[in-house]
C-alpha positions, 0 to 999 in steps of 0.5 A, a space after each residue: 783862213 777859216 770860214 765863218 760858219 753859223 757859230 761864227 755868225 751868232 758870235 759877231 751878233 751877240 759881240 754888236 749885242 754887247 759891244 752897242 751896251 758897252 758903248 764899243 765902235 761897231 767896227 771894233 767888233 766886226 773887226 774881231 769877228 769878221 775877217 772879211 770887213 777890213 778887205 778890199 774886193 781883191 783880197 775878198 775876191 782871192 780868197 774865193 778863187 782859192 775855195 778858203 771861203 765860199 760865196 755864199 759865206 762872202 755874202 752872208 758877212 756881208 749881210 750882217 754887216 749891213 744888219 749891224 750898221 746901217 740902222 745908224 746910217 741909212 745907206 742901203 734903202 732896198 735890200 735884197 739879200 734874198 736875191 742875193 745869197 740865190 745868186 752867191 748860190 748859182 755863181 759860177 765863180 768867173 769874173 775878177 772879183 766872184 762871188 764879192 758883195 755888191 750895192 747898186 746906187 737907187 739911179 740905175 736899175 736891177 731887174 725885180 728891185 726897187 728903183 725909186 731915183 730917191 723920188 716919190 714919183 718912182 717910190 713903188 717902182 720895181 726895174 724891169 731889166 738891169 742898166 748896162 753898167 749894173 750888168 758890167 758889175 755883174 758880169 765882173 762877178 760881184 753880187 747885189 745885196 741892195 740899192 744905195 740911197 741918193 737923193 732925186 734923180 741925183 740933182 743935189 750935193 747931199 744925200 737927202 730925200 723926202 722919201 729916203 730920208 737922209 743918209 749919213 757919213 759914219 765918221 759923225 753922223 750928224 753929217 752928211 756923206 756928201 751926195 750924191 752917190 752918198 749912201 755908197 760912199 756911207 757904206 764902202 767907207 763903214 765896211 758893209 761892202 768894199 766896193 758899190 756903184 756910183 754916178 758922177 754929173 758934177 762930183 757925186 762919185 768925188 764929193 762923198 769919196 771926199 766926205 767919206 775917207 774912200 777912194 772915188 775915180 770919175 773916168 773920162 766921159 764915155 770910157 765905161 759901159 753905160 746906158 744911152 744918157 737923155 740928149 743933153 746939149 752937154 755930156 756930164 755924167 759917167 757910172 762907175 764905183 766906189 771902192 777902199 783901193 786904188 788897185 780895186 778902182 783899177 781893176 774895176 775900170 779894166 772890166 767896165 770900160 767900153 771898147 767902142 770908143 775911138 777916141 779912148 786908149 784902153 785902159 790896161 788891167 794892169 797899171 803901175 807907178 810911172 818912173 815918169 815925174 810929173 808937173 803938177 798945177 796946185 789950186 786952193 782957191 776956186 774959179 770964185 776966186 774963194 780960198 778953200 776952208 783952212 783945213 782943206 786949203 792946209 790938207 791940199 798943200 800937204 798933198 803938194 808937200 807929199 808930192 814934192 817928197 815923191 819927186 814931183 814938180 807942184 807949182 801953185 796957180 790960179 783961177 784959169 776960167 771965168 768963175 761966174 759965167 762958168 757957174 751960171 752956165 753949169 748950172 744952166 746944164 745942171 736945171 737943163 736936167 731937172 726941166 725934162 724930170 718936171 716935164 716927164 711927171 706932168 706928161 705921165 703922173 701929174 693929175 687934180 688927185 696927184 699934184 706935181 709937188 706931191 711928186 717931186 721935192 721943192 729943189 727939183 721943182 725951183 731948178 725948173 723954175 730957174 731954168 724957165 727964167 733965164 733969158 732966151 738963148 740961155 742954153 746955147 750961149 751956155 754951150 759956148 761958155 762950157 766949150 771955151 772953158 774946156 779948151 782953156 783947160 787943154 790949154 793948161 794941160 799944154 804946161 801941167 800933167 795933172 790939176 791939184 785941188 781941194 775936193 770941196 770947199 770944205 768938209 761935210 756939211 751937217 744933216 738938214 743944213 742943205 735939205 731939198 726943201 730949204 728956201 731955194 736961193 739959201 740951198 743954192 748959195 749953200 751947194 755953190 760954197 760947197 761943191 765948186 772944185 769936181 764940175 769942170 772935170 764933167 764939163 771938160 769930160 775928164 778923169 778925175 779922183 778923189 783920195 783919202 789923204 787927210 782928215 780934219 781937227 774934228 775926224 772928218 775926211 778930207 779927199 784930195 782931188 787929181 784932175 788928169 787931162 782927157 783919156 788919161 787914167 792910167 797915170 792919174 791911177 799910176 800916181 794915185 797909187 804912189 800916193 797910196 803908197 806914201 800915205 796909207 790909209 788902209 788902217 783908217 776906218 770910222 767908228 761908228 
């Protein structure tokens, strides 16, 4: 292949020039002009090995294409291509993807850069040192060009932010990428990068994969490397990444997996299709017992279908859990989090010159709120209520291998529709319709991902969500990429 070289790149700017007058997709033209837009990290990370490319060239692509999308999406909040094409310069090209483009969710930290947590009270703070999981990236050989909108401290199912501004899903921009690893999502599925961070407390890696037409694997709990999390009464959240194929998820989870847990296998660097066929529960309606939008619910049964083709056995079942107690009690957990953010800023920011509401958005505020209103006991009696769903849940995988559901309750949700500052209890009813299918995997600690099987009337992705039994990723992986197989979706890309 033959590298692009200054030409090349003046080439691609005067075609987005031209094309953006002539009212062509962006991407056609970073199709014809860049032939490392359509790759994943594998491919990309090959070609370095093999000295047809070299990092610096890899990074500056993808730098101009960050420059020639991102004004329509405000996915990437910080950029730090300076950084950036110093590191492509001093790589030492080991790693199993060197020298591959990179961004890193605006929640975890990369030492000199901006880390804001989509909140004002952190807009102008720089980390002093890189999280655990930025470092795995890291030391797997990718390379940082920036940090990825999200919205505060990651307690809302979009990515909108009073101080980032939203960002947007590029197969329509009048919708949200979901949240709230919402700007990785934006960018892995527009092409700026083929892979980038993410974080999932209740579905932000699922949602936006689902919102955006990528692929997003929740692993289980404690499998990757991670910063000690705040002591929480229950573990929800686990840092991973973003990617366009299943084999980049797999080889991504190899290298960031962590050795120390007993209680996990590891997961090999190396995972086929099983000649196993497995026994798959499928669920449309939620733990509410509400049916799914009727595209969605049409989408997940053709999942079913494509299963079944594949030798599957899919059986439907029903709401297996308490759906209200189950959602009072995670969103006890949930406004558990938004407490100590609140009593963090009155301990440390608040003053008569800096009110707390100057600091932090109406959401994260009224979550508090909530919190300190429920009756005493709340948390301990939700404890119980989470543990008894996740036995209940074992229970189920005594009879089914995996859990086949919808994603969300139904497709993206438009810009503005679920902003941090709407009422409380309409923003809340509206998050509780939304996302009701990705919680029990972080309650219960499960693998658990999102693939871009479907897509609506009106162009926007619809994920299909595999939920596998504790430990499980290497057949939750082995049968993703049968289905990955069976209904590719490569060749699937927005036009922005």
């Amino acid at each position: 292949m033959t590298m692009p070289n200054k030409s090349k790149r003046m080439l691609l700017k005067s075609g987005l020039a031209l094309g953006l007058s002539n009212l062509v997709s962006i991407q056609k033209i970073l199709a014809e002009n860049d032939p490392f837009f359509m790759m994943d990290a594998t491919a990309q990370a090959e070609l370095i090995r093999k000295g047809e490319v070299s990092i610096e060239e890899m990074v500056m692509s993808a730098i101009n294409r960050i420059e020639a999308v991102d004004g329509y999406l405000n996915a990437v909040v910080t950029k730090s291509f300076d950084e950036a094409l110093l590191a492509a310069k001093n790589h030492d090209g080991k790693g199993p993807f060197p020298g591959v483009p990179y961004l890193i969710k605006d929640l975890l930290n990369h030492k000199g850069v901006r880390a804001t947590g989509g909140s004002r009270m952190f807009a102008n703070r720089i980390a002093n040192k890189n999280s655990s999981n930025v470092q795995a990236a890291f030391d797997m050989g990718l390379i940082s060009l920036g940090k990825t909108n999200t919205p505060e401290f990651g307690l809302l199912g979009v990515t909108e932010s009073l101080l980032l501004g939203p960002a947007r899903n590029p197969w329509n921009t009048d919708h949200s990428p979901g949240g709230s690893s919402g700007g990785a999502a934006a960018a892995v599925a527009s092409g700026m990068v083929s892979i980038a961070s993410a974080s999932d407390g209740g579905g932000s890696i699922r949602v936006p994969a689902s919102c955006c037409g990528i692929v997003g694997l929740k692993p289980t709990i404690h499998r990757t490397i991670d910063d000690a999390q705040p002591n929480r009464p229950v573990d929800l959240s686990v840092r991973f990444v973003h990617t366009r194929s299943v084999r980049d998820s797999i080889t991504a989870l190899h290298h960031m997996q962590s050795l120390n847990n007993p209680k996990l296998r590891p997961v090999p660097a190396n995972i086929y299709p099983k000649e196993k066929r497995f026994r798959i529960g499928m669920i449309t309606t939620n733990m509410l017992g509400q049916e799914a939008a009727p595209e969605v619910k049409n989408a997940i049964e053709n999942s079913a279908l494509i299963c079944q083709n594949l030798g599957h056995q899919v059986e439907e079942i029903k709401p297996f859990i308490n759906g209200d107690q189950f959602t009072n009690s995670f969103l006890t957990m949930w406004a558990y989090g938004a407490k100590g953010i609140i009593d963090l800023a009155q301990q440390n920011f608040v003053s008569k010159k800096t009110p707390i509401d100057s600091l932090l958005e109406p959401w994260t505020l009224d979550l508090g709120n909530w919190f300190d209103n429920q009756p005493e006991g709340h948390v301990e009696r939700a404890v119980l209520s989470l543990q008894e769903d996740t036995v209940k849940t074992r229970e189920l995988f005594n009879s089914f291998d995996f859990i086949l559901s919808p994603v969300t309750q139904t497709v993206a949700p438009r810009i503005g529709s679920m902003a941090p500052d709407i009422d409380f209890d309409t923003l809340l009813e509206r998050s509780l319709n939304f996302i009701t299918f990705t919680p029990l995997a972080n309650v219960t600690g499960d693998p658990a991902i999102s693939l871009p099987l479907h897509w609506s009337s009106s162009g926007l992705p619809i994920g299909t969500h595999i939920h596998a039994n504790f430990g499980n990723e290497e057949e939750l992986l082995g049968l993703a990429l049968e289905l990955e197989l069976a209904k590719p979706w490569s060749n699937q890309w927005p036009k922005i």
